[in-house]
Backbone bond lengths (Angstrom), bond angles and torsions (degrees), N, CA, C in turn:
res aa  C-N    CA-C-N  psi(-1)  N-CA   C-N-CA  omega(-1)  CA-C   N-CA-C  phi
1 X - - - 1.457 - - 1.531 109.78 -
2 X 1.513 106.86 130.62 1.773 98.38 160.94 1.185 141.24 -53.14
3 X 1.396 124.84 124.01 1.639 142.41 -169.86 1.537 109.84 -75.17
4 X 1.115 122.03 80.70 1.757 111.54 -147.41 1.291 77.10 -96.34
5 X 1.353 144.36 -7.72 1.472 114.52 175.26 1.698 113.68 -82.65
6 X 1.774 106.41 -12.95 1.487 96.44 175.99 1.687 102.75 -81.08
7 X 1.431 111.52 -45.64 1.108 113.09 -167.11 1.823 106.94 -52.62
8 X 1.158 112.73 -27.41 1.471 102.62 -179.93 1.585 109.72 -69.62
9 X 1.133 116.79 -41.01 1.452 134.02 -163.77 1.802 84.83 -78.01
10 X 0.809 126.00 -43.69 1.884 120.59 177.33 1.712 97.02 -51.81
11 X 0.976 119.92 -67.74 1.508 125.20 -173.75 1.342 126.45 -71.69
12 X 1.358 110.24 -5.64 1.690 121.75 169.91 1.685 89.51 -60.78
13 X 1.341 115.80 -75.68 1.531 136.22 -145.48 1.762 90.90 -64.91
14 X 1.280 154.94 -20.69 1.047 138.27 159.32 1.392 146.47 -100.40
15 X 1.212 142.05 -114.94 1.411 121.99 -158.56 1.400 123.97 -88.92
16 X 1.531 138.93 171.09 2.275 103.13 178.21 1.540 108.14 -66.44
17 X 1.187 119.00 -13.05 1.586 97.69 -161.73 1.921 89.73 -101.87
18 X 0.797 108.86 151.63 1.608 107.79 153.14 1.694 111.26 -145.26
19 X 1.659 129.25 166.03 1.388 141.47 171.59 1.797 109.76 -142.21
20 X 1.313 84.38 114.62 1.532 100.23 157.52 1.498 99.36 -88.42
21 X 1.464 109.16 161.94 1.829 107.62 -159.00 2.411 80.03 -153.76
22 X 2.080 98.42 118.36 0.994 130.22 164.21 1.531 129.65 -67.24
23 X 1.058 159.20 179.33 1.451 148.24 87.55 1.462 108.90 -94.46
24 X 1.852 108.08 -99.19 1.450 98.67 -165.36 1.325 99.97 -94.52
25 X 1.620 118.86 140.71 1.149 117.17 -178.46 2.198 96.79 -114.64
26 X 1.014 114.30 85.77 1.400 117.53 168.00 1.548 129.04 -59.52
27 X 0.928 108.43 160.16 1.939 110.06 -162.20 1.762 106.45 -86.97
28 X 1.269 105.29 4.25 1.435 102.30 176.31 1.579 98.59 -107.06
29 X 0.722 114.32 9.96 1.639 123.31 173.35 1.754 121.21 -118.27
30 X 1.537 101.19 7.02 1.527 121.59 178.01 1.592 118.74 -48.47
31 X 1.413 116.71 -52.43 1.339 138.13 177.82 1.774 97.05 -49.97
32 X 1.428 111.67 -69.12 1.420 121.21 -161.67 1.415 102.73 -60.94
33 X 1.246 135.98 -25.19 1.893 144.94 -179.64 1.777 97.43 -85.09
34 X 1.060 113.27 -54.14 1.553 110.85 164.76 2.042 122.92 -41.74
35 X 1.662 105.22 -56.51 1.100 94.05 166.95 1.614 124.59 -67.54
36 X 1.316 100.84 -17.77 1.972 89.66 -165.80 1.198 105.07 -90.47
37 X 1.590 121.13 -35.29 1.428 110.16 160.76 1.300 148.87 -81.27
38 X 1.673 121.84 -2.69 1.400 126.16 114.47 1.588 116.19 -15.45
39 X 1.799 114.88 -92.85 1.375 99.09 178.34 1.387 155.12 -18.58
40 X 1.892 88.55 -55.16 1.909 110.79 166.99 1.195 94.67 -36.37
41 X 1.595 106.18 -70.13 1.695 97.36 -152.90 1.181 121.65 -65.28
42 X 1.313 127.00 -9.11 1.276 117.99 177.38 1.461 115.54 -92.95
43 X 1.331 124.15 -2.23 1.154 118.37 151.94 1.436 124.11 -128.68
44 X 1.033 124.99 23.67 1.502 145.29 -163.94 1.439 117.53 -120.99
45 X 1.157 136.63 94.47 1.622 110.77 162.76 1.710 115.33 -62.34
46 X 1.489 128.52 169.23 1.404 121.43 146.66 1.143 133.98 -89.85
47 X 1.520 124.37 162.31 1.235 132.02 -151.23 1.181 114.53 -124.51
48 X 1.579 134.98 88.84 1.594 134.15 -172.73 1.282 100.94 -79.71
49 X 1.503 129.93 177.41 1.632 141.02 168.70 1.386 95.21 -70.56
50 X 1.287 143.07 -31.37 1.713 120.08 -177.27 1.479 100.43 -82.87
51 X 1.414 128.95 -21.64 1.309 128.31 -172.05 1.849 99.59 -66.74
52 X 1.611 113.13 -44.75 1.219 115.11 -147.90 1.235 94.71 -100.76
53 X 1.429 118.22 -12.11 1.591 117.46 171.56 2.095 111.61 -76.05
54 X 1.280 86.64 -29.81 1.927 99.27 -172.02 1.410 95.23 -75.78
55 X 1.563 145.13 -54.01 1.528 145.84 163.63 1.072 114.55 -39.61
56 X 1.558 139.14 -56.11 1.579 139.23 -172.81 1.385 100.98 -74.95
57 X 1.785 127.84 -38.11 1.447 125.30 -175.85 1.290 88.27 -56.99
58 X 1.318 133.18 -82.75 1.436 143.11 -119.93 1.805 111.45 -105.63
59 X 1.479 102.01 -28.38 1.503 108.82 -170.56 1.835 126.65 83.92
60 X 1.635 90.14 -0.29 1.269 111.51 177.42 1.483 132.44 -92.68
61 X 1.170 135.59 97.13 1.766 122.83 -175.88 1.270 111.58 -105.06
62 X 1.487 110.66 120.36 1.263 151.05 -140.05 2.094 104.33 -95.36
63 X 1.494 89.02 5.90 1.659 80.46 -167.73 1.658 95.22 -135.38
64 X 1.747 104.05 170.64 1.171 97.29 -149.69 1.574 110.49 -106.57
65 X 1.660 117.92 19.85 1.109 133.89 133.50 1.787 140.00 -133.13
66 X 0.965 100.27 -175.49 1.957 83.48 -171.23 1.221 102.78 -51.72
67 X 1.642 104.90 169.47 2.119 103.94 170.22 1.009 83.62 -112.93
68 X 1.796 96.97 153.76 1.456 111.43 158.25 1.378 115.11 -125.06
69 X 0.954 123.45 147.03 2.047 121.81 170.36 1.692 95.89 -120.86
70 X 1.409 80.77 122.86 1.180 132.96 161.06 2.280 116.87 -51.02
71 X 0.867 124.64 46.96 1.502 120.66 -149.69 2.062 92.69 -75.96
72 X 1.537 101.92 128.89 1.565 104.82 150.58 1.557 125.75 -107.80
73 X 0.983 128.23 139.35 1.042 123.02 172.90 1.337 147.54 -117.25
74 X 1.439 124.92 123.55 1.737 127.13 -160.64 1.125 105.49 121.26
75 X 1.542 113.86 -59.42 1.589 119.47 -155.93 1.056 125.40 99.10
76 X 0.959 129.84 27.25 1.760 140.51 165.65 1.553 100.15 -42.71
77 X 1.108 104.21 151.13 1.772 140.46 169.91 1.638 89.19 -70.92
78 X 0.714 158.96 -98.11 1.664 164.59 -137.59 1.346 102.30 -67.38
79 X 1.168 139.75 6.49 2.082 159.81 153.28 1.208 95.05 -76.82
80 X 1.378 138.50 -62.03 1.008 126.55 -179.15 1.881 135.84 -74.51
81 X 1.501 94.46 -32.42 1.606 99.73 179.92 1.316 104.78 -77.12
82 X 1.819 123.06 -44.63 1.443 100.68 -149.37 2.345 76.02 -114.60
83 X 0.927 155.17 -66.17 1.532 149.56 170.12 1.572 94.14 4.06
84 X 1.786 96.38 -80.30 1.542 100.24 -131.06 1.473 106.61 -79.69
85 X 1.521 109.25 -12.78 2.031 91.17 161.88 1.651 127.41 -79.83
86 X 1.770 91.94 5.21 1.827 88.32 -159.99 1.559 79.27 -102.89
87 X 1.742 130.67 -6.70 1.437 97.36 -160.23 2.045 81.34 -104.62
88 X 1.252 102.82 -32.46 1.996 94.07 173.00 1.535 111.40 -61.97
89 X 1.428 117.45 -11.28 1.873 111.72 170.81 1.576 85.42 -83.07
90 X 0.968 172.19 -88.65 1.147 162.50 -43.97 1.918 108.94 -163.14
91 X 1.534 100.92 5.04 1.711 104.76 -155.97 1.606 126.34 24.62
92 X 1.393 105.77 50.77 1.558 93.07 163.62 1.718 107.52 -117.45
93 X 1.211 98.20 179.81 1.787 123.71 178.04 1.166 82.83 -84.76
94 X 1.561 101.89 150.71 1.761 128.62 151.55 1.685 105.80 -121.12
95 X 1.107 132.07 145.34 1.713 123.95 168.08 1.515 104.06 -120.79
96 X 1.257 106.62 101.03 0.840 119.01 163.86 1.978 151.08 -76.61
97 X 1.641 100.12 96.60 1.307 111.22 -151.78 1.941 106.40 -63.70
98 X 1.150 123.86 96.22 1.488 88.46 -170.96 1.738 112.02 -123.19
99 X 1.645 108.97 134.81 1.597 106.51 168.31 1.285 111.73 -41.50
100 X 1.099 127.86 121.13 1.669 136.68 152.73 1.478 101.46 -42.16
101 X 1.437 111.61 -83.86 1.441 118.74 -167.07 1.675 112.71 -47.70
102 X 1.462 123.49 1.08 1.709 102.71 -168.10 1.434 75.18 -105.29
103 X 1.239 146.10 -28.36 1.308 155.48 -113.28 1.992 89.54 -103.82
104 X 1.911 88.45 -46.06 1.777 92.55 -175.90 1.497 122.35 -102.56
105 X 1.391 102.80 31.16 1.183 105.97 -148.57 1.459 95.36 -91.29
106 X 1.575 126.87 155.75 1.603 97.64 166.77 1.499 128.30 -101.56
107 X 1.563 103.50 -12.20 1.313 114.83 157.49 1.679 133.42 -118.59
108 X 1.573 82.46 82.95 2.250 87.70 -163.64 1.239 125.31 -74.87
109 X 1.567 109.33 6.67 1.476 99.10 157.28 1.156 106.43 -57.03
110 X 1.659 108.68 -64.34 1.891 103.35 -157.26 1.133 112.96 -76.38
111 X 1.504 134.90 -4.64 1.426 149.94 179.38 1.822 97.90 -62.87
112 X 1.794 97.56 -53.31 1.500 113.06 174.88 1.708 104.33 -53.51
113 X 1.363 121.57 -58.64 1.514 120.06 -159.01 1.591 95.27 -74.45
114 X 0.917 121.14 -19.23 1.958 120.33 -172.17 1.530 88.41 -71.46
115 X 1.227 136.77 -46.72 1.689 141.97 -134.20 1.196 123.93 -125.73
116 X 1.491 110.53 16.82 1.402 122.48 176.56 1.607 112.67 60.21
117 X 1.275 125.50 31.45 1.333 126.16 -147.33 2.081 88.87 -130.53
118 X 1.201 118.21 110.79 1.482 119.15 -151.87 1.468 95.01 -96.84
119 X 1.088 107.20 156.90 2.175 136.22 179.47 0.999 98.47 -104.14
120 X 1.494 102.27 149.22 1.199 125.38 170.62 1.560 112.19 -91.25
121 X 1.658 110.20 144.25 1.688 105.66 167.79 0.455 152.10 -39.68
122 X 1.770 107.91 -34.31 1.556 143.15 -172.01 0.983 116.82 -121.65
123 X 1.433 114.05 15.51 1.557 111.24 167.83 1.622 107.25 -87.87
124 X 1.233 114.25 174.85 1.289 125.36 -153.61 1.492 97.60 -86.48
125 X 0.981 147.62 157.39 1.719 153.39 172.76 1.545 92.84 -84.59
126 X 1.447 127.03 103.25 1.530 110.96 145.86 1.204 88.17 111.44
127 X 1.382 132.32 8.61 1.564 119.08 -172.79 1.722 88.49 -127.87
128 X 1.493 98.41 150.09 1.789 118.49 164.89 1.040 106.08 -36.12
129 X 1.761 108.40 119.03 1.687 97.35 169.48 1.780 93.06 -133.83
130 X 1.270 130.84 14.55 1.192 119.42 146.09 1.618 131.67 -102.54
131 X 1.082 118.12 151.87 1.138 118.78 -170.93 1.771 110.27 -55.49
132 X 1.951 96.85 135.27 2.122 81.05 -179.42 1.766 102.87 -96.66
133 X 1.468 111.33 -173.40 1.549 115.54 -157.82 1.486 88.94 -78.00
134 X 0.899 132.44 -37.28 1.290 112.46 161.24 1.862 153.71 -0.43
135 X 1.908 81.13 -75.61 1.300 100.95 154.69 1.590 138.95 -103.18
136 X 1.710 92.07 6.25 1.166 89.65 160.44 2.065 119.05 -95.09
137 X 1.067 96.91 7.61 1.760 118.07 168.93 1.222 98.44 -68.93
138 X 1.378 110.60 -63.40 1.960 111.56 -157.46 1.256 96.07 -78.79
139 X 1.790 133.77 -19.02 1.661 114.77 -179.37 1.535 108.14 -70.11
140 X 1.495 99.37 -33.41 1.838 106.53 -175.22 1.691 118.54 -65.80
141 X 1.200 106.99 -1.44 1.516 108.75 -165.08 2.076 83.86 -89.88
142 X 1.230 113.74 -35.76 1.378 114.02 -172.07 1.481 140.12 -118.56
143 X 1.314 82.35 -20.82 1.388 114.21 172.58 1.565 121.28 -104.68
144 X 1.368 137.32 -174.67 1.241 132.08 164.07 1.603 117.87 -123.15
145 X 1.512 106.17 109.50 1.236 124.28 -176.98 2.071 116.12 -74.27
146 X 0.734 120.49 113.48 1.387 120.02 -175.96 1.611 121.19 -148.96
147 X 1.447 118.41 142.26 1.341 137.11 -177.78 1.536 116.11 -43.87
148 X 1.445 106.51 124.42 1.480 109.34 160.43 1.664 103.32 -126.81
149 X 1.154 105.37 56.07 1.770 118.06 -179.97 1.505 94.44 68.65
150 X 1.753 84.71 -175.64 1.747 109.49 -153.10 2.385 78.74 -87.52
151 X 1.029 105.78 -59.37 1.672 134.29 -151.31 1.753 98.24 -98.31
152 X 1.442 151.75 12.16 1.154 140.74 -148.26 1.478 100.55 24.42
153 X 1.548 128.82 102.09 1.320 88.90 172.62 1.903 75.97 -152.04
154 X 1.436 114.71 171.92 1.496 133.32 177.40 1.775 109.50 -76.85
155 X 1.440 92.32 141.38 1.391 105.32 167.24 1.900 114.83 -53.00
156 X 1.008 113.72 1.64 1.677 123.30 -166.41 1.431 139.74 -85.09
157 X 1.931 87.04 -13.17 1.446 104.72 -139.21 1.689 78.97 -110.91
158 X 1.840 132.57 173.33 1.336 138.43 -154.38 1.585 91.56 -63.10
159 X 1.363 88.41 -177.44 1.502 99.57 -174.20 1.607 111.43 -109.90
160 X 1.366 120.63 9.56 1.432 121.15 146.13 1.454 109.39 -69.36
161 X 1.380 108.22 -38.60 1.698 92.21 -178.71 1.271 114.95 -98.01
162 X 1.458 140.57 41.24 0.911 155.11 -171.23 1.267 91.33 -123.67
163 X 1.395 143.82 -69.34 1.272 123.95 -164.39 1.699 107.82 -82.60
164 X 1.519 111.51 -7.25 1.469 89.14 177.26 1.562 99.16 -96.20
165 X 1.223 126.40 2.99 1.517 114.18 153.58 1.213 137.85 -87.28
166 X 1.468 97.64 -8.13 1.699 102.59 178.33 1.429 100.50 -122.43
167 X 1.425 142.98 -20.24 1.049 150.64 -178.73 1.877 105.56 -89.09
168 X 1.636 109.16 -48.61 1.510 96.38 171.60 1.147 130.23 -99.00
169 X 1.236 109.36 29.31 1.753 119.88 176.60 1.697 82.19 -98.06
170 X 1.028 143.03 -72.15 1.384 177.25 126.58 1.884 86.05 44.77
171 X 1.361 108.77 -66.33 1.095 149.92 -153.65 2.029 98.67 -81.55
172 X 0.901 105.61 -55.57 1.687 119.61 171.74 1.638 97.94 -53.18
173 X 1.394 119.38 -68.15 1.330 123.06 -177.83 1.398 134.67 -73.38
174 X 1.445 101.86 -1.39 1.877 111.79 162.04 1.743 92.57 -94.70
175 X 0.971 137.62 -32.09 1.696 145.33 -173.35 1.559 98.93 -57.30
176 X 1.434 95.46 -62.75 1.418 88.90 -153.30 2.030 106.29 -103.07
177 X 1.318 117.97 -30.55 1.347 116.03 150.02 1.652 143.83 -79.41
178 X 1.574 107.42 -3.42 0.990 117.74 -176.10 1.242 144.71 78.02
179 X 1.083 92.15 0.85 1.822 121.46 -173.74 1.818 109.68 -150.66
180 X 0.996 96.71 139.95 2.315 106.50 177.55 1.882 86.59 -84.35
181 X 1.507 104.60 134.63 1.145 137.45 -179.99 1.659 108.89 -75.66
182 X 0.948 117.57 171.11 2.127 104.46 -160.65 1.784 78.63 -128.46
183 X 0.808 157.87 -4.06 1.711 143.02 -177.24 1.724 111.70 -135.49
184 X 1.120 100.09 140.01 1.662 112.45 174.69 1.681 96.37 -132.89
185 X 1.634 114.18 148.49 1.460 127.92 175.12 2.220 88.86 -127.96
186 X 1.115 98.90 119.54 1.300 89.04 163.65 1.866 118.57 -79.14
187 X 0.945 109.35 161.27 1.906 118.97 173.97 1.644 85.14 -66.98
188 X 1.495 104.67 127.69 1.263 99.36 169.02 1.710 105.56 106.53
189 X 1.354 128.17 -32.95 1.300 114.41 -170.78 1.642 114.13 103.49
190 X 0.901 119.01 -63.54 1.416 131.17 -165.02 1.410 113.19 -7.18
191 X 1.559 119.38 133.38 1.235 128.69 163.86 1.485 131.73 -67.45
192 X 1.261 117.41 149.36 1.672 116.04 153.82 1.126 111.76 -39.37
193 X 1.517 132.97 123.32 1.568 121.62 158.08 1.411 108.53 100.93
194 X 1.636 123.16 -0.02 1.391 113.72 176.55 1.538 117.68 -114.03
195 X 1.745 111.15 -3.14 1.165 137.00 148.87 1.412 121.78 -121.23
196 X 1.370 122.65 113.54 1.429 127.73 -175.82 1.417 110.67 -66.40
197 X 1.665 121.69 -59.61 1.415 129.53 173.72 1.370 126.42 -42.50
198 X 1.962 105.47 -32.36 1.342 99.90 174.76 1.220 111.73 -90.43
199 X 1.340 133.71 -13.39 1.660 162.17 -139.23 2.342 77.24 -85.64
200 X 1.106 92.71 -72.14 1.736 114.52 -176.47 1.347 82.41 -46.05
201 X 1.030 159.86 -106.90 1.760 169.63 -68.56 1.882 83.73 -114.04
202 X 1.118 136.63 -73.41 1.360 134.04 172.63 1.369 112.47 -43.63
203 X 1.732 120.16 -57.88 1.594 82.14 174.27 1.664 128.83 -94.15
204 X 1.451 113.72 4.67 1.483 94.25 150.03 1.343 136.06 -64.99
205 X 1.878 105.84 -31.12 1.622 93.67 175.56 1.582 97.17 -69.07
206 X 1.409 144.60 -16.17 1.328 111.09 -171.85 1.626 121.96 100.09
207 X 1.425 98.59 23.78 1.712 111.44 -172.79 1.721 97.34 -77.04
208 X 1.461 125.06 131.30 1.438 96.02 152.12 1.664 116.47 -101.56
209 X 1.297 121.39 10.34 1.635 104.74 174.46 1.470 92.16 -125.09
210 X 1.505 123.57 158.97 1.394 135.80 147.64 1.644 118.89 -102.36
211 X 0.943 108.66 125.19 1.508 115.15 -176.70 1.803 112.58 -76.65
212 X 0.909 135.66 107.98 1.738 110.12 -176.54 1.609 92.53 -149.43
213 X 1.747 97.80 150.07 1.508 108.40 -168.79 1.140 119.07 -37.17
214 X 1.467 145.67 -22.10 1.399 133.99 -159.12 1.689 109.45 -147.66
215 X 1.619 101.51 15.17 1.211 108.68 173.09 1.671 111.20 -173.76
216 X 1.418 109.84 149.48 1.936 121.68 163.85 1.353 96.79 -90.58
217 X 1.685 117.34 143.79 1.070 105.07 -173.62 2.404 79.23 -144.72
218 X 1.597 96.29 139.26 1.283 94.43 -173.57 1.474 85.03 -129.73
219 X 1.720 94.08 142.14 1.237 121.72 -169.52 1.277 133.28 -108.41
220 X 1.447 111.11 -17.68 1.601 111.72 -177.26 1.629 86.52 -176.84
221 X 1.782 107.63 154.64 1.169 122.18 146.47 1.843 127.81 -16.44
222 X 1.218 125.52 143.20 1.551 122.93 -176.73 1.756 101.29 -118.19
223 X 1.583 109.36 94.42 1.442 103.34 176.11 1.504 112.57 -93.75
């Protein structure tokens, strides 16, 4: 089981921003998301995109303990039922990374088994297990909704599918939320600057942060 009192005490001693990073968070695991996000908050502020855009602009953090973001990833259905009431009891942000394509898929098990994108045990055989646009509407009103590609897929792969993973995820979420989302995490991690072809595909869709394992990386002004 996680030691969230070391892990907090790990993240006291380093930088203002920090991310613990989710996938499926299941309801038999409710209790254990209850204790750790208790903790956050008691030593954590949260971290919105204007919060994390005003720190990288300026170098300044504006709050009166470190931030942390909260990262999920894929978009699972079970982020929203059992996450997002324990992190609004608790006032924090969640950022939520989510595949477009598992999201529209009509059969997301195998959408899941095509995409390296893993099930839960206890999820139901044959039933919705990603989150629908729906609820990913009401997370965006409070939370921060953001791209983990169209397909889960790596910065690696040609550069037709590079812009329809970063360009039509991009494209899914001005459609169906009304607005282009400010963060992408590629499958895989990958940085700004360690693929050029996909580097192009992010800023045509218009991302201003990149999410990548060992760093946030912000890219341009947010008009």
């Amino acid at each position: 089981m996680l030691d969230v009192e070391a892990v907090a005490a790990a993240f006291e001693a380093g930088a203002v921003i920090r991310t613990v990073n989710f996938h499926l968070t299941p309801e038999r695991r409710r209790a254990e998301y209850e204790r750790q996000f208790a903790l956050y908050a008691r030593h954590f502020d949260p971290v919105t995109a204007e919060d994390l855009d005003q720190v990288m602009a300026t170098g300044q953090w504006h709050k009166s303990k470190p931030g942390l973001i909260l990262a999920f990833y894929n978009g699972y259905r079970n982020n929203f039922h059992v996450a997002r009431p324990l992190l609004d009891r608790h006032g924090l942000v969640g950022w939520f990374f989510v595949v477009t394509g598992f999201v529209n898929a009509a059969d997301q098990w195998s959408f899941a088994a095509d995409h390296n994108i893993t099930r839960g045990t206890d999820e139901v055989p044959g039933g919705r297990i990603a989150l629908s646009w729906d609820e990913i509407a009401a997370l965006d009103q409070s939370h921060v909704v953001a791209s983990h590609t169209r397909t889960h897929s790596r910065a690696t792969v040609d550069r037709k599918r590079l812009w329809e993973e970063a360009c039509g995820s991009q494209d899914d979420f001005k459609h169906r939320l009304g607005h282009p989302v400010r963060a992408i995490a590629w499958n895989g991690g990958a940085a700004y600057g360690e693929h050029p072809e996909a580097d192009q595909a992010v800023d045509a869709a218009g991302f201003q942060f990149v999410v990548s394992n060992l760093r946030i990386q912000r890219l341009r002004d947010w008009t």
